[in-house]
DSSP file (Angstrom, degrees, kcal/mol; ACC not computed):
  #  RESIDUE AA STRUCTURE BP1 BP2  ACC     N-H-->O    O-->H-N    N-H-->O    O-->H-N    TCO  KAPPA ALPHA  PHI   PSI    X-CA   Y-CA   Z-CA
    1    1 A X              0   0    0      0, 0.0     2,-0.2     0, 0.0     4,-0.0   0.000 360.0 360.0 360.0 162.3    5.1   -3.6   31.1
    2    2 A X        -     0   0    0      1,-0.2     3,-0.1     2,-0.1    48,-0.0  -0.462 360.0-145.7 -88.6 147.1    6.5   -7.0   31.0
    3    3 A X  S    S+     0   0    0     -2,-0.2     2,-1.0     1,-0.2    17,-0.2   0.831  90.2  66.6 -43.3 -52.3   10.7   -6.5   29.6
    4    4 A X  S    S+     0   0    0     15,-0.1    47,-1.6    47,-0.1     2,-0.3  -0.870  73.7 150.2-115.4  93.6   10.8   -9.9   27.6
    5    5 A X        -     0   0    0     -2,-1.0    15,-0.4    15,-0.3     2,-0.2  -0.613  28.6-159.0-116.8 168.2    8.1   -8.9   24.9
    6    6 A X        -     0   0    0     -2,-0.3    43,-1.3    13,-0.2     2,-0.6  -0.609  28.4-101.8-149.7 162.5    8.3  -10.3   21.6
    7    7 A X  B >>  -A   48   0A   0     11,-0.3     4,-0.9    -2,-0.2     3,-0.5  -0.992  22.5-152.1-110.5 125.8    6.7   -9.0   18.4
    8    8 A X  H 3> S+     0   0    0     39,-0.9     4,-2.4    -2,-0.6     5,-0.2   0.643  86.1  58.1 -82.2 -17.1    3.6  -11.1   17.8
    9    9 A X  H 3> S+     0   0    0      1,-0.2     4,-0.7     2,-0.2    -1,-0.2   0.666 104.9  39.2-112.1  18.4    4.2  -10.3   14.0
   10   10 A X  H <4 S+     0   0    0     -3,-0.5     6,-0.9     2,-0.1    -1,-0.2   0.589 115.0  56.5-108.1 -14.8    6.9  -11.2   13.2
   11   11 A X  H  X S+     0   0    0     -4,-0.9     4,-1.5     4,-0.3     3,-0.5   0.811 114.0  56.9  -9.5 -63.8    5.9  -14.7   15.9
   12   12 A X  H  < S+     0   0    0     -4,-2.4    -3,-0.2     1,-0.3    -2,-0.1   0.945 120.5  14.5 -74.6 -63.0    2.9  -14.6   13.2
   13   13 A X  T  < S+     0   0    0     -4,-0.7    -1,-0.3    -5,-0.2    -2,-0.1   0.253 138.0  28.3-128.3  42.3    4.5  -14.9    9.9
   14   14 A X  T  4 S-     0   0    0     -3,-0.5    -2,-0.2     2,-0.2    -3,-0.2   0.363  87.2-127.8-149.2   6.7    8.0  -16.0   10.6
   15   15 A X     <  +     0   0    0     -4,-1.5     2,-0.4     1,-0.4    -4,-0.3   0.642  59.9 151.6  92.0  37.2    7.8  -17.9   13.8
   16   16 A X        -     0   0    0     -6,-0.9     2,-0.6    -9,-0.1    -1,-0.4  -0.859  51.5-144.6 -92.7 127.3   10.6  -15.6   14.9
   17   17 A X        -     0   0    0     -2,-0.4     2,-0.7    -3,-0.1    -9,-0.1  -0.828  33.6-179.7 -80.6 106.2   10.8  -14.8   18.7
   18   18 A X        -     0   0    0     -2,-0.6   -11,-0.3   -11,-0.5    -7,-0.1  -0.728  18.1-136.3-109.8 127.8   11.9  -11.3   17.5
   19   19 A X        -     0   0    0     -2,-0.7    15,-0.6   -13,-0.2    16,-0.4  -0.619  14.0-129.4 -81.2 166.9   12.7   -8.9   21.2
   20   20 A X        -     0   0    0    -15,-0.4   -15,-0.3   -17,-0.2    13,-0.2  -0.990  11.3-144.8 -81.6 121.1   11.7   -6.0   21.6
   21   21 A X        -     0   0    0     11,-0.5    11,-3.2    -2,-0.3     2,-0.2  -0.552  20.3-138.1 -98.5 134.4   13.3   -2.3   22.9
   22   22 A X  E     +B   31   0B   0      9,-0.2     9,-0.3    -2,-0.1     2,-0.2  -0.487  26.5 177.7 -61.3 156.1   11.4    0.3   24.9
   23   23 A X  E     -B   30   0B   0      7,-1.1     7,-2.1    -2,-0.2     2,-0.8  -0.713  22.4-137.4-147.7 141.8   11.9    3.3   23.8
   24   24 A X  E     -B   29   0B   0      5,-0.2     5,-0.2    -2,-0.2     7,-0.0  -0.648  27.5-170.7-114.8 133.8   10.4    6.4   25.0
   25   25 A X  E >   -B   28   0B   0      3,-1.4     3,-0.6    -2,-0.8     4,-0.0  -0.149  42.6-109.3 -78.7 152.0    9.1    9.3   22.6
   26   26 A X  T 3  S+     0   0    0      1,-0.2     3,-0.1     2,-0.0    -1,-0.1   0.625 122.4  46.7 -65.0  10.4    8.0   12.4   22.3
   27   27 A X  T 3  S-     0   0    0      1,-0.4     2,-0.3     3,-0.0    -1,-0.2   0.636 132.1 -68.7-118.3 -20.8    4.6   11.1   21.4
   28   28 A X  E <  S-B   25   0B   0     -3,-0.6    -3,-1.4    14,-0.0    -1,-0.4  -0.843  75.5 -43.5 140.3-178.4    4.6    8.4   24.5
   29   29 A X  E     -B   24   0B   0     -2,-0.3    13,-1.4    -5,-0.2     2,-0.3  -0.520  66.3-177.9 -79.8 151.3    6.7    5.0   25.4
   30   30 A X  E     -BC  23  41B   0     -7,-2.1    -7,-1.1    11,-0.2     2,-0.4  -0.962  21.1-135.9-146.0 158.1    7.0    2.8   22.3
   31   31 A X  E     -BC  22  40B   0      9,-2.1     9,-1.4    -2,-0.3    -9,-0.2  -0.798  16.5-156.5-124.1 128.8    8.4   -0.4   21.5
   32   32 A X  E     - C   0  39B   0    -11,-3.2   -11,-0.5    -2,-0.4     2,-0.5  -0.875  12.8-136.0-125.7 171.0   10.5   -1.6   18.3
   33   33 A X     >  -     0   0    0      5,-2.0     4,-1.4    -2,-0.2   -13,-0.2  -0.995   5.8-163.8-114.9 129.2   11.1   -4.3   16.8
   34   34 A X  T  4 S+     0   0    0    -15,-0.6    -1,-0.1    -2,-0.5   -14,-0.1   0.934  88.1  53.2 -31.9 -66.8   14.6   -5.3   15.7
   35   35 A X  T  4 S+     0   0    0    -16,-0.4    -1,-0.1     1,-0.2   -15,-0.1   0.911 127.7  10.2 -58.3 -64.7   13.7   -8.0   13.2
   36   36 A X  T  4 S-     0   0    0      2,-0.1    -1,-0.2     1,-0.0    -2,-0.2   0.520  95.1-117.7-120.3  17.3   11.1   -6.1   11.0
   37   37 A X     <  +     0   0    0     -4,-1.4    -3,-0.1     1,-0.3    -2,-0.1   0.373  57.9 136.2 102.2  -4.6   11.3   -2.8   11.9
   38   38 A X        -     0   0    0     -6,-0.1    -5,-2.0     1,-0.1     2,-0.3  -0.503  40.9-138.6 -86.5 172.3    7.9   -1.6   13.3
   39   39 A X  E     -C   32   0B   0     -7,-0.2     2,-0.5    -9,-0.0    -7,-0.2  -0.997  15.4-162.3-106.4 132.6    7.2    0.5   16.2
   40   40 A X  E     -C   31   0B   0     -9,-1.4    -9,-2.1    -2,-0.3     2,-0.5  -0.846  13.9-133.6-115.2 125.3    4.3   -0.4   18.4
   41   41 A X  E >   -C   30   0B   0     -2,-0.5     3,-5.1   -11,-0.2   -11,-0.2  -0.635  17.7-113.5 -76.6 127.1    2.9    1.9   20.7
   42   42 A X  G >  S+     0   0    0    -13,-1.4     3,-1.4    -2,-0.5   -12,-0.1   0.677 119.8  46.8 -15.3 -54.6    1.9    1.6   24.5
   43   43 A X  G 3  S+     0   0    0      1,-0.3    -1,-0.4     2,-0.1     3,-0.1   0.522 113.0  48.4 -74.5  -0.1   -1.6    1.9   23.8
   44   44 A X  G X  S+     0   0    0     -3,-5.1     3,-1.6     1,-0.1     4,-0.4  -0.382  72.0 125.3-114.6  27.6   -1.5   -0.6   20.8
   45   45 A X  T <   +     0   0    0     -3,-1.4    -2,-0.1     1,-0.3    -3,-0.1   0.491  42.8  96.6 -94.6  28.5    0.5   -3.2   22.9
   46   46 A X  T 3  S+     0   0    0      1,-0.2    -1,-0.3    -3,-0.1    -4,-0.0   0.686  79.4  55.9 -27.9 -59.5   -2.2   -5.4   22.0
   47   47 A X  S <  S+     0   0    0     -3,-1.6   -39,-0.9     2,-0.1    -1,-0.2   0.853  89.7  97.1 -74.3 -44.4    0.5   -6.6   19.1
   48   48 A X  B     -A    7   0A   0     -4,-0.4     2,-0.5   -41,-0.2   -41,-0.2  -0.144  68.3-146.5 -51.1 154.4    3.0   -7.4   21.5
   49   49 A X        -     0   0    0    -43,-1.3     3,-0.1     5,-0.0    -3,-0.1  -0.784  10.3-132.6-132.4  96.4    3.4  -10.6   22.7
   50   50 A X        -     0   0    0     -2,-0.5   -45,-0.2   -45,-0.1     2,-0.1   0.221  48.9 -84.8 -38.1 153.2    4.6  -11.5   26.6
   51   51 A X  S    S+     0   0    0    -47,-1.6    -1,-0.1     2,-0.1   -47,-0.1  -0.540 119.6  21.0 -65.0 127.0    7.6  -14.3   26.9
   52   52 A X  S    S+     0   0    0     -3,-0.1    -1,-0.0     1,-0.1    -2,-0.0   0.842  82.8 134.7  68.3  96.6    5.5  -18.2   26.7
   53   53 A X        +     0   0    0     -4,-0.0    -1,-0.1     0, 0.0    -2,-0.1  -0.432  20.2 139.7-117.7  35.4    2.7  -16.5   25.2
   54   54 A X        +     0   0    0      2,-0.1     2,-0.4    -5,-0.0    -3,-0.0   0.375  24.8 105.7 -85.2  17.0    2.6  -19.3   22.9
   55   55 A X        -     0   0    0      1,-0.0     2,-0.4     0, 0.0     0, 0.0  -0.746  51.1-159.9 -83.2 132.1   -0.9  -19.9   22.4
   56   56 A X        -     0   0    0     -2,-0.4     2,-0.1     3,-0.0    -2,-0.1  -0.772  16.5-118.4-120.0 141.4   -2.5  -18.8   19.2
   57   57 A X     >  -     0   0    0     -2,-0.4     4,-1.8     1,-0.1     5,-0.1  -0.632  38.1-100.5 -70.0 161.5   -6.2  -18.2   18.6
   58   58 A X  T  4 S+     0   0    0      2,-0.2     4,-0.5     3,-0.2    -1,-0.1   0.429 120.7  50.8 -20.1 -41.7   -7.8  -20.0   16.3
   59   59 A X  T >> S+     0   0    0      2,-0.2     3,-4.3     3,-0.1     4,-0.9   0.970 108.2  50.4 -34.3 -98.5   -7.4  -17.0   13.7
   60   60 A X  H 3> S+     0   0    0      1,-0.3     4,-3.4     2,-0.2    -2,-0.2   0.528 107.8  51.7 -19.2 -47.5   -4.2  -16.6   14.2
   61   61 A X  H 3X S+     0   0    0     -4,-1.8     4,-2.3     2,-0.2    -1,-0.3   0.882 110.3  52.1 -51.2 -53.6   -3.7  -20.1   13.6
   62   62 A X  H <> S+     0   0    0     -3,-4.3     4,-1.1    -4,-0.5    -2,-0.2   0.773 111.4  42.7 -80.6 -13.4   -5.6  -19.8   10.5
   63   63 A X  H  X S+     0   0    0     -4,-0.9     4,-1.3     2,-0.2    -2,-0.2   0.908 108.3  57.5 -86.8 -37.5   -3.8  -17.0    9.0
   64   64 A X  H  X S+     0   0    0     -4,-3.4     4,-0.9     2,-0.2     5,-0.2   0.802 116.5  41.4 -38.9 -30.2   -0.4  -18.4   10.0
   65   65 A X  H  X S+     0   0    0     -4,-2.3     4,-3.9     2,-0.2     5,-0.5   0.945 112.1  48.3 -70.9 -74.6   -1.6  -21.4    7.9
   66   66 A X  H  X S+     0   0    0     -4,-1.1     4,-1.3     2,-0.3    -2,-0.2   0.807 116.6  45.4 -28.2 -37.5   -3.2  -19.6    5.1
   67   67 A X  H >X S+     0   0    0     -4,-1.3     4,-1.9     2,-0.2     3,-0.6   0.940 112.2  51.7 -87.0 -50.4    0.3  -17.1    4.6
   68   68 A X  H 3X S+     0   0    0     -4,-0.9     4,-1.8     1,-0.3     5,-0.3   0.942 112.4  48.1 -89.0 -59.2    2.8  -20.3    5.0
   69   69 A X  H 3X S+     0   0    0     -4,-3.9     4,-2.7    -5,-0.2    -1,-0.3   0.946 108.4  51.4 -36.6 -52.5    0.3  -21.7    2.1
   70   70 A X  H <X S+     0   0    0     -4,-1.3     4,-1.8    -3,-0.6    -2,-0.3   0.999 113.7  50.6 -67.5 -73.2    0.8  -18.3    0.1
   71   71 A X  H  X S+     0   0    0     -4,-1.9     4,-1.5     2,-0.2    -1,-0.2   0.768 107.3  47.3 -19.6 -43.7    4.6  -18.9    0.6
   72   72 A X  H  X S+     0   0    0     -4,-1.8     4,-2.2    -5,-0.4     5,-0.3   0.945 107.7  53.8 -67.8 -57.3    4.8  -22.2   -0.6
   73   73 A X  H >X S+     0   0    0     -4,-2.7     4,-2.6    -5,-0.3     3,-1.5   0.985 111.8  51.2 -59.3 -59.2    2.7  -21.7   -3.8
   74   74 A X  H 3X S+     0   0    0     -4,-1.8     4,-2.3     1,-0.3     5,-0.5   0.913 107.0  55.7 -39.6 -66.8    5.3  -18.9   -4.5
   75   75 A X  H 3X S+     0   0    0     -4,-1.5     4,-0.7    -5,-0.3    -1,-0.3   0.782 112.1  37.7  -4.9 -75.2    7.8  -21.2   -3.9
   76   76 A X  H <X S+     0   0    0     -4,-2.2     4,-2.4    -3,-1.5     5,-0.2   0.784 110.9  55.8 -93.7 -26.2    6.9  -23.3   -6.2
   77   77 A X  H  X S+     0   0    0     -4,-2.6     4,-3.0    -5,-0.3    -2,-0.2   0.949 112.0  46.9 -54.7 -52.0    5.6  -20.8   -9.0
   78   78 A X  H  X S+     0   0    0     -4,-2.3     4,-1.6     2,-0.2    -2,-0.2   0.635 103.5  64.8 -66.0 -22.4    9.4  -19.1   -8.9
   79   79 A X  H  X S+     0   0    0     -4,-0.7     4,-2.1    -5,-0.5    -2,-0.2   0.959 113.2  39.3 -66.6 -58.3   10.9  -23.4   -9.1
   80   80 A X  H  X S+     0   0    0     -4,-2.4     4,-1.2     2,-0.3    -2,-0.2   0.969 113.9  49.0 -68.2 -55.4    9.0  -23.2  -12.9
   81   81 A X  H >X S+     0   0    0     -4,-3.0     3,-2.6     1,-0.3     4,-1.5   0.854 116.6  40.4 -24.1 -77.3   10.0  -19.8  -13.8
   82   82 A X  H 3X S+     0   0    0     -4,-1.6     4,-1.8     1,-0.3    -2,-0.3   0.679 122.6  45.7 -74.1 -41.6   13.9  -20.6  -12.9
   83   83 A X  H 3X S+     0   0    0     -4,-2.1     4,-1.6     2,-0.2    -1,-0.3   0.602 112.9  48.4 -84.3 -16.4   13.3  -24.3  -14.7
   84   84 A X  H <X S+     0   0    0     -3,-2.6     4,-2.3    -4,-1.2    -2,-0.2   0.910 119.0  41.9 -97.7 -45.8   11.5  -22.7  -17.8
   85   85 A X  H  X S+     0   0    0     -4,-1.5     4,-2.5     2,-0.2     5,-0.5   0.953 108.7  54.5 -23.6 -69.6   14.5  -20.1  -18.0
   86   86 A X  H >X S+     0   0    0     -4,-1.8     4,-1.2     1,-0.2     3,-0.7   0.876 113.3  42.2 -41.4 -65.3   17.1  -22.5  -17.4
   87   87 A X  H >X S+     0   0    0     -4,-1.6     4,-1.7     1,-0.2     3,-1.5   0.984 117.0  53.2 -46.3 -64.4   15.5  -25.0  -20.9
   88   88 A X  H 3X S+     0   0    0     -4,-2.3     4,-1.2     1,-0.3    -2,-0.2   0.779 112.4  36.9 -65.4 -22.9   15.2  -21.7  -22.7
   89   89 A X  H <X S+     0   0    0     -4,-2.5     4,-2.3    -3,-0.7    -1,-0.3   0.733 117.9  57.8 -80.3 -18.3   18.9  -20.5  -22.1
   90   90 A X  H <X S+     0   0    0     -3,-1.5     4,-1.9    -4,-1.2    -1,-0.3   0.761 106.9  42.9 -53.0 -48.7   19.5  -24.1  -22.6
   91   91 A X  H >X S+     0   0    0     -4,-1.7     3,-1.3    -5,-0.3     4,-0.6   0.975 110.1  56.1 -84.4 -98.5   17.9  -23.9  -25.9
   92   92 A X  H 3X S+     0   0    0     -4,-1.2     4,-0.8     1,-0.3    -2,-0.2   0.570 105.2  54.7 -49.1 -51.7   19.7  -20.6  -26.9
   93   93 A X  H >< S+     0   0    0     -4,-2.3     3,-1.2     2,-0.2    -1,-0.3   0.917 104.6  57.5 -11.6 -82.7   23.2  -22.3  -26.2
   94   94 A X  H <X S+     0   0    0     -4,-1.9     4,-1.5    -3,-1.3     3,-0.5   0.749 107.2  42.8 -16.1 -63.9   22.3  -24.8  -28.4
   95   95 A X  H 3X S+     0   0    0     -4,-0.6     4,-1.6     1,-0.3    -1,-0.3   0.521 108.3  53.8 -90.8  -3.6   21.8  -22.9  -30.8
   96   96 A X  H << S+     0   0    0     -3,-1.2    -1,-0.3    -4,-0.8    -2,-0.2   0.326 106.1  56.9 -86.5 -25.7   24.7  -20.5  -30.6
   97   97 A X  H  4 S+     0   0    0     -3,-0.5     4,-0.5    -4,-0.3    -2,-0.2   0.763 109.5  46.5 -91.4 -29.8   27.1  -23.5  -30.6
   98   98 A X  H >X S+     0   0    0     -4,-1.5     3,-2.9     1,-0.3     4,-2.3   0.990 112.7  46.8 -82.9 -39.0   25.6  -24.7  -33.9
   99   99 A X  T 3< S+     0   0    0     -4,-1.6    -1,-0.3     1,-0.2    -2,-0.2   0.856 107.4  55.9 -52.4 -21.7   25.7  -21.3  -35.5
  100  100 A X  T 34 S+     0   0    0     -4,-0.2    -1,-0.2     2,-0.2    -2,-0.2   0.725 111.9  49.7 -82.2 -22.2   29.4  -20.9  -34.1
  101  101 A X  T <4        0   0    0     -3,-2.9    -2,-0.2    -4,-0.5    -1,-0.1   0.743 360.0 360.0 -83.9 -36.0   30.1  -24.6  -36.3
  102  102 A X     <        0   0    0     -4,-2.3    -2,-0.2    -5,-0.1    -1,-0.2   0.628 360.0 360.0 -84.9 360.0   28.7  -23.7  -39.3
């Protein structure tokens, strides 16, 4: 097996080239990934991803789009939260400095 492997999912939905360590097990040679933690097995190397393998299917493409979409909206849902907070402690201040006058 090629040395300079990559984990194709963490490639997928962090466009991290994340290496990968052999290691071999009592269950048969496996593979980790640093970055997120899995181990991928020989016969699954199917997930791994050879060095300049940088061509994506069409899928792939469209779930790398599709998650980076799902990110974003989070993104912007947590922006309102933390701005709706922010006015209400805002608010609360407010009102805690007038009670503190009178």
């Amino acid at each position: 097996m090629n040395k300079d492997t990559y984990c194709r999912k963490c490639w997928l939905r962090l466009r991290k080239l994340a290496p990968l360590t052999c290691y071999e097990r009592a269950d048969g040679a496996a593979y980790h990934c640093s970055f997120c933690g899995d181990f991928i097995y020989a016969e699954r190397f199917d997930t791994v991803m050879p060095e300049q393998d940088y061509s994506l299917t069409q899928d792939e493409l469209r779930y790398t789009i599709h998650s980076l979409q799902k990110q974003l909206a989070k993104v912007g849902n947590a922006r309102a939260q933390l701005i709706t907070t922010i006015t209400k402690l805002e608010i609360m201040l407010e009102l805690a400095k007038e009670k503190e006058v009178k």
